[in-house]
Backbone as JSON, one array per atom type, in Angstrom:
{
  "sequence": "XXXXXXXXXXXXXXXXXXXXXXXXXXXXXXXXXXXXXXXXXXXXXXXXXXXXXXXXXXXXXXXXXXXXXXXXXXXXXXXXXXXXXXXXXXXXXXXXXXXXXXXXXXXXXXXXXXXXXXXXXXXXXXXXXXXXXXXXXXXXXXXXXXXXXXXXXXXXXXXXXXXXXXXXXXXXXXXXXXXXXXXXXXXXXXXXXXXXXXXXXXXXXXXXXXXXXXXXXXXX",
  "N": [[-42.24, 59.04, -4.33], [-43.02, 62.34, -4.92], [-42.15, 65.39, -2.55], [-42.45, 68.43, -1.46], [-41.45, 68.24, 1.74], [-44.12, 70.29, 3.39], [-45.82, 68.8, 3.46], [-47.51, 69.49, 0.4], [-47.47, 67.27, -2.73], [-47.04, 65.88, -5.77], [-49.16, 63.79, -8.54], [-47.85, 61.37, -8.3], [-47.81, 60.85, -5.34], [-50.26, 60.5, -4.42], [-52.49, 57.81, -3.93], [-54.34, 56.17, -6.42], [-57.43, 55.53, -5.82], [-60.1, 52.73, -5.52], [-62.47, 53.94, -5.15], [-61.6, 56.73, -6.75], [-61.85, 56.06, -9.59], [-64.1, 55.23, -9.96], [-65.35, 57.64, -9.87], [-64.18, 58.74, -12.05], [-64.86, 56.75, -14.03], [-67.44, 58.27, -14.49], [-67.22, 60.65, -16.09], [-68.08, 62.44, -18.51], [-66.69, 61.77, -22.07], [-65.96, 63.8, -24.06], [-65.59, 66.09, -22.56], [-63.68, 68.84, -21.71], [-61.54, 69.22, -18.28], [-61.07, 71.65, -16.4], [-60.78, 72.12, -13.95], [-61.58, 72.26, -9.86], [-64.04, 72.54, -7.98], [-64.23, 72.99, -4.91], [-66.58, 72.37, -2.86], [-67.1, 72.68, 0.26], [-65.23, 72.23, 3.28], [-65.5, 69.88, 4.03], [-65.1, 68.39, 1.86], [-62.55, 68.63, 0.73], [-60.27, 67.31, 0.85], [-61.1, 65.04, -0.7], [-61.66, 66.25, -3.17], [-58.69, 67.17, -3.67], [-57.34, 64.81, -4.42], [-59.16, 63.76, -6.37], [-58.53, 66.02, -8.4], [-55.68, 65.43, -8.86], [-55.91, 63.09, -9.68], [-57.19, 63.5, -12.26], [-55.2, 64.32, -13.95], [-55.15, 67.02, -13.64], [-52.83, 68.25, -12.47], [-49.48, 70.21, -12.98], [-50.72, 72.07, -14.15], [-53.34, 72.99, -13.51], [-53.83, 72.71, -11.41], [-52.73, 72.42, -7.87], [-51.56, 70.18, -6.28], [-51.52, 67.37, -3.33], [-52.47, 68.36, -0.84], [-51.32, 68.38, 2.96], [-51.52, 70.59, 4.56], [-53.27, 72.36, 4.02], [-55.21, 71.27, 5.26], [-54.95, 70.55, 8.12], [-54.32, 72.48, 11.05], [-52.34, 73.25, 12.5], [-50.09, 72.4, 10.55], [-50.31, 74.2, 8.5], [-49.85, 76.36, 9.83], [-47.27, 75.85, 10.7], [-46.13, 76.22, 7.7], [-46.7, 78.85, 7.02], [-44.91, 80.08, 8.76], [-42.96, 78.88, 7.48], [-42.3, 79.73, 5.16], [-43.34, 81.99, 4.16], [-42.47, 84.52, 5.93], [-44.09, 85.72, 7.76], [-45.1, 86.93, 10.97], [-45.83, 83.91, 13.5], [-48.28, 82.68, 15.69], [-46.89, 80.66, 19.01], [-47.32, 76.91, 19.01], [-48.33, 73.92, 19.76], [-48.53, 70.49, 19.1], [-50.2, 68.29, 21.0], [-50.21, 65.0, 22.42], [-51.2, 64.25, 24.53], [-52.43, 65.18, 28.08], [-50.69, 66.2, 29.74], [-48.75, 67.07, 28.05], [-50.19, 69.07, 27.19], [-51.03, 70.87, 29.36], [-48.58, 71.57, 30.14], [-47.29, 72.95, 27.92], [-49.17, 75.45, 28.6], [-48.5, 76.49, 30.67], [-46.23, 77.11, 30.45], [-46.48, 78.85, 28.16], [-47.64, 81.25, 30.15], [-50.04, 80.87, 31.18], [-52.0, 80.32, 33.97], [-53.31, 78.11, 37.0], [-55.64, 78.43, 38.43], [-57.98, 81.51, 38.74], [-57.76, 82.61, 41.22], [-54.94, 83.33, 41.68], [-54.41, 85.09, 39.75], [-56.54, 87.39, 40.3], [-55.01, 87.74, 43.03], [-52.51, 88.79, 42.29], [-53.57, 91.05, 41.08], [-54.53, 92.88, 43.42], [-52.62, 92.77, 44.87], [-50.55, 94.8, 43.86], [-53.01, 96.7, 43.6], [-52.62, 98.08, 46.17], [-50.39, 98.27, 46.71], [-50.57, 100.97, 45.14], [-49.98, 100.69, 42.53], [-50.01, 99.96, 38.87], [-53.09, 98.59, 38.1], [-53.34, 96.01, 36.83], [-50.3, 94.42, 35.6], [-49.88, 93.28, 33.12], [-51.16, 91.4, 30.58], [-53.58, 89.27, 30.88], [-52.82, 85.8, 30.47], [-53.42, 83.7, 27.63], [-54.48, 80.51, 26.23], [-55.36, 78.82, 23.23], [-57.32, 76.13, 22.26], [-57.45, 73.57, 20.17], [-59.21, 71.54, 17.48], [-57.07, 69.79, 15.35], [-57.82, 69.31, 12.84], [-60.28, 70.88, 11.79], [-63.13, 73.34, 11.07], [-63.93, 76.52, 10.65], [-65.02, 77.94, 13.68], [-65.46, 75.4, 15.04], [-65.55, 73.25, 18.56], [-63.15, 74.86, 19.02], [-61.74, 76.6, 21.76], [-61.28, 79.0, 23.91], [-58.64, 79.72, 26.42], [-58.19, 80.72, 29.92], [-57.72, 79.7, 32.35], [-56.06, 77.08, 33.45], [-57.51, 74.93, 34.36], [-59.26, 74.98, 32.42], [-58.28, 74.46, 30.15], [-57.78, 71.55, 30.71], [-60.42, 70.79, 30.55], [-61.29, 71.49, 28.0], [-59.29, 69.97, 26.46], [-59.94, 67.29, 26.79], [-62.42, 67.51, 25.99], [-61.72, 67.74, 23.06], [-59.46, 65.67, 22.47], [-59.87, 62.83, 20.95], [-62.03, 63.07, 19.55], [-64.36, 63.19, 17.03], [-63.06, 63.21, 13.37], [-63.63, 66.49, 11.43], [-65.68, 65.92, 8.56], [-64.37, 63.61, 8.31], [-64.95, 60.26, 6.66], [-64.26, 57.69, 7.51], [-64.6, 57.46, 10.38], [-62.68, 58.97, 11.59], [-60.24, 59.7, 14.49], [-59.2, 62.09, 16.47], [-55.89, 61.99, 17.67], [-54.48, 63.77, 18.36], [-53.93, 67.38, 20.16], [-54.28, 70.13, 18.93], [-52.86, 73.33, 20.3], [-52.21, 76.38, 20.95], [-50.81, 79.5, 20.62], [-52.41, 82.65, 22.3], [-53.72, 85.39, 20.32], [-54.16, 88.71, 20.46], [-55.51, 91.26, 19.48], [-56.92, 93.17, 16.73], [-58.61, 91.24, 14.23], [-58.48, 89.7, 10.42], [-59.43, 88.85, 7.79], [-58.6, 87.72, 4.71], [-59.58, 86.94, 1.51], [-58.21, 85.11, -1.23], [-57.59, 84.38, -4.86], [-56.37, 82.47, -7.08], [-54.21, 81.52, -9.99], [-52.6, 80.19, -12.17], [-49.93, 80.92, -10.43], [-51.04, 83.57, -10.48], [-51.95, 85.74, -8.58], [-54.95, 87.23, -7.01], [-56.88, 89.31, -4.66], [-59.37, 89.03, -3.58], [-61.17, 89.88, -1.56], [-61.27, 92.35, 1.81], [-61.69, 91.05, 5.3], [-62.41, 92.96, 8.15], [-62.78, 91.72, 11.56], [-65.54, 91.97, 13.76], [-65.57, 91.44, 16.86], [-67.63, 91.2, 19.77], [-69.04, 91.69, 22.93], [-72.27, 90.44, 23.67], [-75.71, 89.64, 24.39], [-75.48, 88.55, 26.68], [-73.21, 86.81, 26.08]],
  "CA": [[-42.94, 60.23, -4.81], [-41.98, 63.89, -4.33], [-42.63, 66.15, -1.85], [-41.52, 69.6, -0.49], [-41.75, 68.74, 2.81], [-45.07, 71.41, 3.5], [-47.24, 68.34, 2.64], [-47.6, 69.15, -0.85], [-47.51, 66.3, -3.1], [-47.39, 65.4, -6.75], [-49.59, 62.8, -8.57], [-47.32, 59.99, -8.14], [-47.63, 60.55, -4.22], [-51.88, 59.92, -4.47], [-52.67, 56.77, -4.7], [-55.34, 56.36, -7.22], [-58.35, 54.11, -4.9], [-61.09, 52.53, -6.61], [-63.34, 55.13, -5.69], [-61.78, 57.77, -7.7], [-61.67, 55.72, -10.77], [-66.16, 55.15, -10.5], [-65.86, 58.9, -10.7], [-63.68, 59.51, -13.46], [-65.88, 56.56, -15.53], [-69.18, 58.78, -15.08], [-67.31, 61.97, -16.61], [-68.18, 62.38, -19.85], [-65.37, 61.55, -22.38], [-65.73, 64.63, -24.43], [-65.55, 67.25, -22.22], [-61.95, 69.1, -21.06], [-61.85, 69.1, -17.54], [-59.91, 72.76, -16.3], [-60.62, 72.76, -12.43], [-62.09, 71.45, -9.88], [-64.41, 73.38, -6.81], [-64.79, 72.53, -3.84], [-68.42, 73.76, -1.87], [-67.01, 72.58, 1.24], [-64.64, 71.96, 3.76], [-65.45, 68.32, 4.4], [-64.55, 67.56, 0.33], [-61.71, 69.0, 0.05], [-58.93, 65.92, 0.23], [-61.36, 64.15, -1.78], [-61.54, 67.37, -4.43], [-57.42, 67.14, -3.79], [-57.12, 63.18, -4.52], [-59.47, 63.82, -7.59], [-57.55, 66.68, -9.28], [-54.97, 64.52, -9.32], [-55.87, 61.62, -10.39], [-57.72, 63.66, -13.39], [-54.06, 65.19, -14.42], [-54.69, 68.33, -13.39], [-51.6, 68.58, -11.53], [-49.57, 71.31, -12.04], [-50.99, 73.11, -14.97], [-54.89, 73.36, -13.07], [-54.3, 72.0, -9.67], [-51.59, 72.68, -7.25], [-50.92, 68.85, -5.37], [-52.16, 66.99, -2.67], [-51.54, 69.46, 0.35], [-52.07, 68.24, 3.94], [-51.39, 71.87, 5.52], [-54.87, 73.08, 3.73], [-56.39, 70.71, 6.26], [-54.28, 70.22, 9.47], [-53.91, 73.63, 11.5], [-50.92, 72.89, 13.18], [-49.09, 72.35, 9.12], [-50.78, 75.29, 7.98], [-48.92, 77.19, 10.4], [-45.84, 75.76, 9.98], [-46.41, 76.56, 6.42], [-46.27, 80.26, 7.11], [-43.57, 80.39, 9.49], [-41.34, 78.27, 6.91], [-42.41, 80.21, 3.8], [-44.48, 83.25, 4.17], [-42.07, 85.67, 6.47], [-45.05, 86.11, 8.6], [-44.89, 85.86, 12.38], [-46.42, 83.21, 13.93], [-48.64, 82.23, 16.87], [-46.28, 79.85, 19.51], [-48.1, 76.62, 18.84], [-47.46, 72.54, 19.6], [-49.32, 69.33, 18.89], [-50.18, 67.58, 22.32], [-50.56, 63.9, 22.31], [-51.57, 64.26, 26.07], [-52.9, 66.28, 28.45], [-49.44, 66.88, 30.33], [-47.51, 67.85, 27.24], [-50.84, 70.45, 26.44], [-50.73, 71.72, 30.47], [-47.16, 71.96, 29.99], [-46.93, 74.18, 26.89], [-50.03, 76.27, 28.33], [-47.81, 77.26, 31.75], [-45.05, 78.02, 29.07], [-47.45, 80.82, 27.93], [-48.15, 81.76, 31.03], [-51.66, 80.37, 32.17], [-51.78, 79.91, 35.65], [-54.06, 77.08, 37.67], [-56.93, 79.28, 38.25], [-58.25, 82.82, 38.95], [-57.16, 83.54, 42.2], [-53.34, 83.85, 41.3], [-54.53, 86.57, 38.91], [-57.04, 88.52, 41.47], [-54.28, 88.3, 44.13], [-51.51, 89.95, 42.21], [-53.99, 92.81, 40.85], [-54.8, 92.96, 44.99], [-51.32, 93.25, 45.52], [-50.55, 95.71, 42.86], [-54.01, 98.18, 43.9], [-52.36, 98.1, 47.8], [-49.18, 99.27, 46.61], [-50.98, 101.8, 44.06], [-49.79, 100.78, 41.12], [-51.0, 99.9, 37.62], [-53.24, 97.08, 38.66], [-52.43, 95.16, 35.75], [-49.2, 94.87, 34.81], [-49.75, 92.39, 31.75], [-52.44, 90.84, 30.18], [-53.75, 87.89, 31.4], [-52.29, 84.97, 29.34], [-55.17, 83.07, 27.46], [-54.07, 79.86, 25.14], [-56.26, 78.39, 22.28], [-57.05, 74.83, 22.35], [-58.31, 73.32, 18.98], [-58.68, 70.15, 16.45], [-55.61, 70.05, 14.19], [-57.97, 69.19, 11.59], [-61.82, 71.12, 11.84], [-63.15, 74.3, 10.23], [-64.16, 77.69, 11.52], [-64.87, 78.05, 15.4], [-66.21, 74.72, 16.06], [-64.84, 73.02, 19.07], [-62.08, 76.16, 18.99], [-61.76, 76.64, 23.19], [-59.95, 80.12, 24.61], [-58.96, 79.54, 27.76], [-58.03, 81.67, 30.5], [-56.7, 79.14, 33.32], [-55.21, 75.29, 33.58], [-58.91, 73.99, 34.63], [-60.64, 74.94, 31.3], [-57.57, 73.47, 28.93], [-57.84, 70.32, 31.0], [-61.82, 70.04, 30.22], [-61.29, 71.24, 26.65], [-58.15, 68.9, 25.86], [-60.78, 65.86, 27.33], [-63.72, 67.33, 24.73], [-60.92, 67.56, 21.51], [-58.83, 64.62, 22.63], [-60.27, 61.48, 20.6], [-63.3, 63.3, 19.58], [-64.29, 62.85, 15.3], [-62.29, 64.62, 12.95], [-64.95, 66.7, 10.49], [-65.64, 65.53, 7.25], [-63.84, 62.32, 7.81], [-65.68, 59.42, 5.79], [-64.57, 56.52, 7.78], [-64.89, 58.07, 11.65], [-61.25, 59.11, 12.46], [-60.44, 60.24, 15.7], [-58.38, 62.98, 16.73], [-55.61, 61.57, 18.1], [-53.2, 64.74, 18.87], [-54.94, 68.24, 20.13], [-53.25, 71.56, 19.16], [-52.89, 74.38, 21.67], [-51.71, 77.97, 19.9], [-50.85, 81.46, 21.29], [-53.42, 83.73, 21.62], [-52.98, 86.7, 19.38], [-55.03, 90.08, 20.51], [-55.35, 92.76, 18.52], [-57.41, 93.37, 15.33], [-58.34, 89.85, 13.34], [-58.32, 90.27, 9.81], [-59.36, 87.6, 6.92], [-58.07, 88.16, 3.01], [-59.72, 85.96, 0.75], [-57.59, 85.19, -1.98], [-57.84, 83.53, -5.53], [-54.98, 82.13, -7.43], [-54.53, 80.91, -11.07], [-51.07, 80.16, -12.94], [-49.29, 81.47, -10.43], [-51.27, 84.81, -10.34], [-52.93, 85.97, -7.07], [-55.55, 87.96, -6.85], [-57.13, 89.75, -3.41], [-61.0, 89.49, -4.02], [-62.06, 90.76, -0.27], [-60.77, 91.73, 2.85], [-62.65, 91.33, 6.01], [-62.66, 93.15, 9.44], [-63.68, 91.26, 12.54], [-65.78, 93.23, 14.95], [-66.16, 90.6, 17.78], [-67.81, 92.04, 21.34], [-70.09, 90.52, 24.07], [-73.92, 90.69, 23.2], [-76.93, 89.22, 25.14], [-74.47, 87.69, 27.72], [-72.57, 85.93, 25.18]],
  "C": [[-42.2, 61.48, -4.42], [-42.75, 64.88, -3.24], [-41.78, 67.02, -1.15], [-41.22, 69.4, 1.27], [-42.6, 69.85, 3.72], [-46.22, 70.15, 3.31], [-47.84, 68.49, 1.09], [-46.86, 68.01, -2.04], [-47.91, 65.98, -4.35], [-48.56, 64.03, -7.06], [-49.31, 61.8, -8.39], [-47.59, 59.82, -6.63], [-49.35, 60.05, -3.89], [-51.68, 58.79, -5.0], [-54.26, 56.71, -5.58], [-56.05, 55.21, -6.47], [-59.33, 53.71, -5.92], [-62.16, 53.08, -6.52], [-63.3, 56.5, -6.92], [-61.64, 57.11, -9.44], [-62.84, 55.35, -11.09], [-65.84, 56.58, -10.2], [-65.57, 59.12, -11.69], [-64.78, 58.3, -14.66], [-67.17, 57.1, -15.42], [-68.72, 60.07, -15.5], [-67.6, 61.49, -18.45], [-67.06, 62.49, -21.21], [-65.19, 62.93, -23.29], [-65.69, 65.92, -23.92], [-63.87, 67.5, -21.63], [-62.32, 69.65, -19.37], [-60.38, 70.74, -16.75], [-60.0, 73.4, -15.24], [-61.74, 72.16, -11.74], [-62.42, 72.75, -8.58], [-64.75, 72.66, -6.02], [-65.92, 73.11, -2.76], [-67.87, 73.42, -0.43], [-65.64, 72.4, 1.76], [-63.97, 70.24, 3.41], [-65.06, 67.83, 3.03], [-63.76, 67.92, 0.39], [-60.23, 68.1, -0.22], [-59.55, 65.06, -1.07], [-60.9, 65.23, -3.04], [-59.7, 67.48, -4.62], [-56.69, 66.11, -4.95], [-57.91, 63.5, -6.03], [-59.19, 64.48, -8.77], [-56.34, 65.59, -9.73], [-54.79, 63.89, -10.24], [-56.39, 61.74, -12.03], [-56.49, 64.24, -14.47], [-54.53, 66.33, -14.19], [-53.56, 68.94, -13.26], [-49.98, 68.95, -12.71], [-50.09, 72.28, -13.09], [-52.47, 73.78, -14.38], [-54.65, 72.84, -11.84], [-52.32, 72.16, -9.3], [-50.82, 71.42, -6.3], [-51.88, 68.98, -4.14], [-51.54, 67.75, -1.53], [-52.21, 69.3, 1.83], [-52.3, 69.58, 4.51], [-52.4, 72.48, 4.84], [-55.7, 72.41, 4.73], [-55.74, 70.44, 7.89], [-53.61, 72.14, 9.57], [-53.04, 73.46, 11.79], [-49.74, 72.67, 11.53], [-49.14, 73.96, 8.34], [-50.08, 76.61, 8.58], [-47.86, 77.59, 10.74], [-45.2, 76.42, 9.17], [-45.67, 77.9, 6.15], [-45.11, 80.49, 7.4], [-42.26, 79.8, 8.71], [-41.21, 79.4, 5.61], [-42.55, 81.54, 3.29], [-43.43, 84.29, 4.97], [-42.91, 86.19, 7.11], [-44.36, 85.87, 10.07], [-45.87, 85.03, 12.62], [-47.02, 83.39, 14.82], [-47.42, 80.87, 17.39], [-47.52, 78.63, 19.23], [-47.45, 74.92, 19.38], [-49.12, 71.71, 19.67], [-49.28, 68.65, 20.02], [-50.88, 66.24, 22.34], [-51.52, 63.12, 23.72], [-51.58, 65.21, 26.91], [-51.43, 66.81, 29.18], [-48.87, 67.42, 29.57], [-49.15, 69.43, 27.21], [-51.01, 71.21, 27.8], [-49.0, 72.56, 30.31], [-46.6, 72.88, 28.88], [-47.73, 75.51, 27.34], [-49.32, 76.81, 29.52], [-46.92, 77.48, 31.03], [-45.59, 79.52, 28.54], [-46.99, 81.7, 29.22], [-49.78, 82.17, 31.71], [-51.54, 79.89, 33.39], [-53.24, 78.81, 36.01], [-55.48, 77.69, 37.81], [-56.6, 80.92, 38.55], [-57.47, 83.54, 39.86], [-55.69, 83.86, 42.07], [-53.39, 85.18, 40.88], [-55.24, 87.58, 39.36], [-55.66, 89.0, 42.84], [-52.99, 89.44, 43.61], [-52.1, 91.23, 41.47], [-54.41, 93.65, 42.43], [-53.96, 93.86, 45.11], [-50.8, 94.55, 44.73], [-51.65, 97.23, 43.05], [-53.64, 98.36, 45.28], [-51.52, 98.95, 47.35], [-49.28, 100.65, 45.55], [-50.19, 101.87, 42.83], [-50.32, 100.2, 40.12], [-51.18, 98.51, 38.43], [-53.21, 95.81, 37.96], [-51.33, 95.49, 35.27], [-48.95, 94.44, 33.37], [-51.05, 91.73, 31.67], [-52.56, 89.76, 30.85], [-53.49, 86.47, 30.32], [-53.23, 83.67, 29.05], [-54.25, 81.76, 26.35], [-55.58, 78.82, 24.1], [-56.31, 76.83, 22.09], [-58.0, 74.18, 21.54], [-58.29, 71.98, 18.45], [-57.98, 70.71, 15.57], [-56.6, 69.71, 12.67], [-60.07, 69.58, 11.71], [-62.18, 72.1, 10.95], [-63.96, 75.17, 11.12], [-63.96, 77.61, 13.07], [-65.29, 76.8, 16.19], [-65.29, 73.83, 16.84], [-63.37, 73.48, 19.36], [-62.63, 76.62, 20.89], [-60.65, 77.56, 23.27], [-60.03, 79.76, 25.86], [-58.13, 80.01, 28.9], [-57.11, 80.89, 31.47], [-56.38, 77.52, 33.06], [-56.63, 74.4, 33.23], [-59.68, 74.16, 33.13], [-59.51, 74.26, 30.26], [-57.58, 72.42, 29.59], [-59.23, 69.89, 30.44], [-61.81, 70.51, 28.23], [-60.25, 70.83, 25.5], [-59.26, 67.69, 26.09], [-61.8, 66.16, 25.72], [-63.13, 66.88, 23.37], [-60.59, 66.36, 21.25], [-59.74, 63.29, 22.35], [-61.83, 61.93, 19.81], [-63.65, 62.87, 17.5], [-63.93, 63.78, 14.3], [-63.28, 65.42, 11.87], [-64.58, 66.42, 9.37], [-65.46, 64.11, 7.19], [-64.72, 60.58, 7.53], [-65.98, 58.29, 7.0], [-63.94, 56.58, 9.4], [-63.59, 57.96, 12.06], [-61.52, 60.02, 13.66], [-59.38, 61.22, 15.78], [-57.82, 62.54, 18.05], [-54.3, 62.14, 19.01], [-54.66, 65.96, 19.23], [-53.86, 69.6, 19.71], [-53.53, 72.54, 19.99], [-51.83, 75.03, 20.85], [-51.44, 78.95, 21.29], [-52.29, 82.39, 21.32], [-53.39, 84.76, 21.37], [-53.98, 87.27, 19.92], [-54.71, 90.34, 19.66], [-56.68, 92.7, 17.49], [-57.44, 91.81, 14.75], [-59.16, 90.26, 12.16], [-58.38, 88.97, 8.77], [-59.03, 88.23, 5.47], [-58.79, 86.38, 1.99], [-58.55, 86.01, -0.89], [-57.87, 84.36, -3.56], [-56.66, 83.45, -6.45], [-55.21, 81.26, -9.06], [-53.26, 81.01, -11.65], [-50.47, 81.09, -12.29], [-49.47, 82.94, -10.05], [-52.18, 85.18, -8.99], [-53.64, 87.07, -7.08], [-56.31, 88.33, -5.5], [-58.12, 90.34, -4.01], [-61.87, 89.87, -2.79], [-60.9, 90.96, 0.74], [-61.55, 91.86, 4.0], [-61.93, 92.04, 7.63], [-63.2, 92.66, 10.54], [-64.13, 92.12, 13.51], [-66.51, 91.69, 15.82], [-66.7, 91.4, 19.19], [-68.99, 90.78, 21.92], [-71.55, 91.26, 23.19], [-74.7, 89.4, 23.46], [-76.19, 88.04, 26.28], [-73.46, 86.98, 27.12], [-71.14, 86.5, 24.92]]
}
């Protein structure tokens, strides 16, 4: 089959199962079929796998594309294609490789490291931070929005939320896969900033964009 290397994937690379062939015999034979929506997350390989297999592909459907569903491809994606910068990011099969990328940041073991050198720093009167405190993101490579999404400040909280990710069920998935890698990202400050986009032969259109206003509220 063909494939860019990005995970995208012509029809020859789907295999056609014998589920998607009891959907296509309950469509109705006279109708033209010119796209396909997906209401959710959790459909969307199937809604991939069924473009497909209906010929969509490439005049109404764009290929089977893992990096719409695996964060860790998706971000690749960018950094190969897009001219964006990235977040630093790696796939950790174990908790040593995901300690070991998160002291690469610069997450330290716990707190007190980071109280003693603002200590040391308000003795000698100077700025008592000299740098942010270095936070890394520790997620499923394959979930949606914030759930099971863990920031975490020192060593001890990516050890307990590599244990929660590590093996846990991937969402959507039919026939109970496990998450068998965990990703661990950069964590970007600043301003976060969503663009919805919609796309048709090629043409892109920019139908919102959103502003995040995140803050604390009711202890939270």
């Amino acid at each position: 089959g063909n494939n860019n290397g990005s995970g995208i994937a012509n029809g020859s690379d789907v295999e056609s199962k014998g589920e998607i062939q009891i959907w296509k015999s309950g469509l109705p034979s006279n109708i033209q079929i010119c796209g396909i929506y997906c209401e959710s997350d959790s459909g969307l390989e199937d809604a991939e796998r069924f473009g497909v297999a209906l010929g969509l592909y490439p005049r109404y459907h764009d290929g089977f594309n893992k990096a719409r569903r695996d964060k860790f491809l998706m971000n690749e994606v960018v950094k190969s294609v897009g001219g964006l910068e990235v977040v630093q990011q790696q796939s950790c099969e174990n908790l040593e490789e995901a300690l070991e990328f998160a002291r690469k940041l610069g997450v330290v073991e716990d707190e007190k490291e980071i109280k003693g050198r603002e200590n040391l720093n308000a003795e000698k009167r100077e700025v008592r931070i000299t740098t942010q405190r270095k936070m890394v993101v520790v997620k499923p490579p394959r979930g949606v929005a914030s759930d099971d999404v863990h920031l975490c400040s020192n060593l001890a909280s990516v050890r307990m939320a590599f244990d929660k990710v590590h093996h846990s069920p991937v969402f959507g998935s039919p026939t109970s896969s496990k998450h068998e890698r965990v990703l661990l990202q950069e964590f970007a400050s600043g301003v976060e900033y969503a663009v919805d986009v919609v796309c048709k032969d090629g043409e892109r259109k920019v139908a919102a964009l959103w502003r995040y206003d995140k803050r604390s509220a009711n202890g939270a």
